[in-house]
N, C-alpha and C positions, 0 to 999 in steps of 0.2 A: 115832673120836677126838672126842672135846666138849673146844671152847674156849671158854676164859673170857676176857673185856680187862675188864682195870679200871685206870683213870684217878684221877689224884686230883682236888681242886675247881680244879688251877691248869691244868691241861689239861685242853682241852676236845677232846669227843672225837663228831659226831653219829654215827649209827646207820649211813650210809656210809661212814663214814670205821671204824668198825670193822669192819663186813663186808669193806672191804680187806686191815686187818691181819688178820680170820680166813683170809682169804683166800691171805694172801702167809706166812702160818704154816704153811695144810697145803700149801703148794707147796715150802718149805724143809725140811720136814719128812714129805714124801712117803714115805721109806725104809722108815721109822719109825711108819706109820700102824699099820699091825697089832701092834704095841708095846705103844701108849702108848695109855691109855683116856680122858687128861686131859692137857689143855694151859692154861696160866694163865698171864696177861703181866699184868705191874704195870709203869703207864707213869706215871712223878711228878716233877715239878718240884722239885728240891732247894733252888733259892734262890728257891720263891714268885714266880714270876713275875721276877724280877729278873735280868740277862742278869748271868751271871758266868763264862763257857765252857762246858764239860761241867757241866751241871749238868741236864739229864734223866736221869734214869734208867730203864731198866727192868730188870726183875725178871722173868726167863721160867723156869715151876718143869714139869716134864712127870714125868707119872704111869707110870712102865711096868706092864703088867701083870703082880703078884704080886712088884714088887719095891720097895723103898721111893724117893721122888721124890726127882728130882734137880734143883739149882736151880742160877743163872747170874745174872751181874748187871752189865751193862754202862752207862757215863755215854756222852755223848754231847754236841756241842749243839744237836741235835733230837733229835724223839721218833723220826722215821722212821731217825737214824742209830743210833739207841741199840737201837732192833729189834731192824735188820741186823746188829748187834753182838752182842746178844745171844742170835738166831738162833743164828748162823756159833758162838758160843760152846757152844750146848747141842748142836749138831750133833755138834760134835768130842768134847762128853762123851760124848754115844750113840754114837755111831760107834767112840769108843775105850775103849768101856766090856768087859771081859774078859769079863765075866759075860753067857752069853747070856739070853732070854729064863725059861728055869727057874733059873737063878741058877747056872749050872755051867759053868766056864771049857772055852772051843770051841778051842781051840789048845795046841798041844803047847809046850813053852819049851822055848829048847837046853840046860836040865838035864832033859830028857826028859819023857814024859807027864805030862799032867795027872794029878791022882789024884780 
């Protein structure tokens, strides 16, 4: 799985400080490794620097393999809340996404088999 972080110019982000978030990415996202080929976090400042509450966001979009990406979008007012937010968000969509990895629903409904 290859992750991407990208920052805008209002956050600032050095080369440790994202080896943590790749970091705390494939740890919340451990399930899900054999999935996803790509992981991509967009972390931006909504009001430029200027404190107005939730105003980071990020943007966390994960690639599954052979199925089209899916994307999550959490405010915050930090970057490291706005993550954890958007983490915990793309989990629940992977996690409760019907379609398994070949695109074919793994569960029966109580109106009977899949078809």
């Amino acid at each position: 799985m290859e992750i991407q972080v990208n920052t805008d110019h209002n956050i600032t982000a050095h080369q440790a400080r994202i080896a943590d978030i790749e970091i705390e990415i494939r740890a919340v996202l451990v399930h899900f490794v054999d999935q996803l080929t790509r992981v991509e976090v967009h972390l931006s400042d909504e009001s430029a620097g200027r404190s107005s509450g939730e105003d980071i966001r990020c943007v966390a979009q994960a690639r599954p393999a052979g199925r089209a990406p899916v994307a999550v979008t959490d405010h915050a007012a930090t970057a490291d809340a706005a993550l954890r937010g958007a983490l915990r968000k793309l989990t629940r969509l992977l996690g409760n996404d019907p379609a398994g990895p070949t695109g074919h629903h793994t569960h029966d409904s109580i109106r009977g088999p899949q078809r």
